[in-house]
Backbone as numpy.savetxt, mean C-alpha at the origin, in Angstrom:
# Nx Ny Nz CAx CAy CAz Cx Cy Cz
-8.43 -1.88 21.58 -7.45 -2.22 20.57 -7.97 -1.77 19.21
-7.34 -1.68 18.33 -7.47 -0.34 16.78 -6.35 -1.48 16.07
-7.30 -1.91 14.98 -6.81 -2.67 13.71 -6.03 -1.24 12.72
-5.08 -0.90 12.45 -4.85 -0.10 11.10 -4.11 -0.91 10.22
-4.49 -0.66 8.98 -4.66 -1.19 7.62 -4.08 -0.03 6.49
-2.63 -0.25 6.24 -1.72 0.33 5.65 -1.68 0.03 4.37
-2.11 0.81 3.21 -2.04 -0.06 2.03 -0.67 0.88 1.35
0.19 0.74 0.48 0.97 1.83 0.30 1.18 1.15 -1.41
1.38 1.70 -2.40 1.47 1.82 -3.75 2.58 2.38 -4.43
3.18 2.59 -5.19 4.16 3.83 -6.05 3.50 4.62 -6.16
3.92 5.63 -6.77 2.76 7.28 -7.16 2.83 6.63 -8.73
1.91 7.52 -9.08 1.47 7.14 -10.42 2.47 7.10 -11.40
3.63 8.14 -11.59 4.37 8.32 -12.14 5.73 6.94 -12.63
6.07 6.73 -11.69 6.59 5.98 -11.05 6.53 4.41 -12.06
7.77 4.34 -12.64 7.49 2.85 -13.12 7.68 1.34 -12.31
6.96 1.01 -12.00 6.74 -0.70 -11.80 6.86 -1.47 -12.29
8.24 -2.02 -12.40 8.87 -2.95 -12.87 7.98 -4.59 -12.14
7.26 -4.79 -10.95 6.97 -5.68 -10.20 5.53 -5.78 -11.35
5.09 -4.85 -11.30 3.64 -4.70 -11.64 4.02 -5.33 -13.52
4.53 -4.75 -14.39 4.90 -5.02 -15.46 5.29 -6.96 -15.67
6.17 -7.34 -14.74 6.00 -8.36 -14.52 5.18 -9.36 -14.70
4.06 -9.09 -13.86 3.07 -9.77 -13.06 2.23 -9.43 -14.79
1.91 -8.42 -14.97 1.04 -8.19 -16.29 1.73 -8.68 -17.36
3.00 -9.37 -17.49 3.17 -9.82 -18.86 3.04 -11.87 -18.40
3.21 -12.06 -17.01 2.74 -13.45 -16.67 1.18 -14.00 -17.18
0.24 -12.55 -16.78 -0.80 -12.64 -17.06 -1.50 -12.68 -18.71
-0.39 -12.17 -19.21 -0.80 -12.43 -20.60 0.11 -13.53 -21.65
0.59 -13.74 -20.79 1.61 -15.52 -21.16 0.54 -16.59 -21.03
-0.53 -16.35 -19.59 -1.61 -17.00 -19.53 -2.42 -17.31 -20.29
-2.84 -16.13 -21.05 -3.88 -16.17 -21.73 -4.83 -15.33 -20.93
-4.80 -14.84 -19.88 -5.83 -13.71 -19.05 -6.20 -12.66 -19.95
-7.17 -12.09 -20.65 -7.73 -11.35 -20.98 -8.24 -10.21 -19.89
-8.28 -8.89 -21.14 -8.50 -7.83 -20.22 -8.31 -7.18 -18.98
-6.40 -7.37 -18.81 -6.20 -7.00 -18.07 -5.46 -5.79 -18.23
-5.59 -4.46 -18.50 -5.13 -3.86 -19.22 -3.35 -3.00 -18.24
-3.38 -3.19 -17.02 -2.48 -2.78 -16.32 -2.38 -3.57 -14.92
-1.21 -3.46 -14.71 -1.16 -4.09 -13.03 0.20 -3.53 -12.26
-0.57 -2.95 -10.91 0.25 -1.99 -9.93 0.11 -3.15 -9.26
1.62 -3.77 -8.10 2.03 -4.20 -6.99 2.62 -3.65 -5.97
1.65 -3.26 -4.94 1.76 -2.62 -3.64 1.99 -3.95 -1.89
1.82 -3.09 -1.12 2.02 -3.81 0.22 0.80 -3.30 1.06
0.81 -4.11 1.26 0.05 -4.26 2.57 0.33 -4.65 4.17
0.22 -3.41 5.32 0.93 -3.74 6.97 -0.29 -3.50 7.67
-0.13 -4.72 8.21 -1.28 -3.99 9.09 -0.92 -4.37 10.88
-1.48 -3.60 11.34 -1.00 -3.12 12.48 -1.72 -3.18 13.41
-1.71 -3.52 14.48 -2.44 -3.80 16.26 -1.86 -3.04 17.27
-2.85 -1.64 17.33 -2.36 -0.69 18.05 -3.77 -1.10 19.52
-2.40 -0.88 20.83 -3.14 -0.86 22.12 -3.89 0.78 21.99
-4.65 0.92 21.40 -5.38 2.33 21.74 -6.77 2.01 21.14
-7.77 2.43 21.80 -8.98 2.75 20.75 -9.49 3.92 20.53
-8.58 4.95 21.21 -8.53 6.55 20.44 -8.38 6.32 18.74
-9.04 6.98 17.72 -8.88 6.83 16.44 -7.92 7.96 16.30
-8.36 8.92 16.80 -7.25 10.03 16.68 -6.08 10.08 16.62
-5.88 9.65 17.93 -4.67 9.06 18.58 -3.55 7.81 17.57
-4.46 7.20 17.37 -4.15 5.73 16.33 -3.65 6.38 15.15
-4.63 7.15 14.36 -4.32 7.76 13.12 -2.95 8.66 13.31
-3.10 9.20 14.11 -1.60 10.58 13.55 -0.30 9.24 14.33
-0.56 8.10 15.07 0.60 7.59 15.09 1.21 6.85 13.86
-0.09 5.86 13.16 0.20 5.64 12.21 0.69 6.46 10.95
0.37 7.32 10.72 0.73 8.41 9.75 1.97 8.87 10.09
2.66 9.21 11.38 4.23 9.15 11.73 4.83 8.01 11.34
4.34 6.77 11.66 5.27 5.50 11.10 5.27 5.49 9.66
4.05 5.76 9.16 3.99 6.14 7.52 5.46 6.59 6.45
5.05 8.05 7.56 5.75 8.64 6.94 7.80 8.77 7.34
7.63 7.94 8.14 9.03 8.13 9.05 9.73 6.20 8.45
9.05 5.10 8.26 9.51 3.97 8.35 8.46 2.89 7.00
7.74 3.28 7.10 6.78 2.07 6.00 6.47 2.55 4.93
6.32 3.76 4.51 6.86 4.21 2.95 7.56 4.64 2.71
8.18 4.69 1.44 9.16 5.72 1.11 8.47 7.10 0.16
8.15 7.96 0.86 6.97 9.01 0.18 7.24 9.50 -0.55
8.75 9.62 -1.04 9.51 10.08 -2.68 8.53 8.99 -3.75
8.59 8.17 -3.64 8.08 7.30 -4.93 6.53 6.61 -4.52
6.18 6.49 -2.82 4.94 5.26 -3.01 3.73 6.60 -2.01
2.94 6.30 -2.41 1.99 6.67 -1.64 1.36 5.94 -0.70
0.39 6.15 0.27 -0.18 5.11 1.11 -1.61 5.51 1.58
-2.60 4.81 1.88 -3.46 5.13 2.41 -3.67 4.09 3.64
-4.65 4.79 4.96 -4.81 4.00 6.61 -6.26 4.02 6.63
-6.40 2.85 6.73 -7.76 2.79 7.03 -7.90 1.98 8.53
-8.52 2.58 9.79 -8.74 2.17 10.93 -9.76 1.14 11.08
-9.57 -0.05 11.80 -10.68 -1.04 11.67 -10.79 -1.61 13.61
């Protein structure tokens, strides 16, 4: 069994209205030095395989076919 660990983000460009949010809560607080804040997702996934190979290019099809939207977010897989 193969843990993958989907993190996915906006692209840089890309404004974040979630993230903007969250960074003006943080300075309603009183939090110092926080100078920006991106809000992403996190999937993670329990694949029956312990091929990494195998694991990786499936995940990277679901990636790119269902759990990001690759116009605006990027993602990175890390296998565990």
């Amino acid at each position: 069994m193969t843990t993958a660990i989907v993190n996915v983000s906006l692209k840089a460009g890309v404004l974040d209205s979630q993230g903007k949010a969250v960074h003006h809560a943080l300075d309603s607080l009183h939090f110092e030095g926080v100078s920006d804040v991106r809000v992403g997702k996190q999937i993670v996934l329990k694949l029956d395989t312990d091929n990494k190979t195998k694991a990786m290019a499936e995940v990277e099809k679901m990636c790119e076919e269902i759990l990001a939207n690759t116009v605006i977010e990027d993602y990175e897989i890390e296998l565990v």
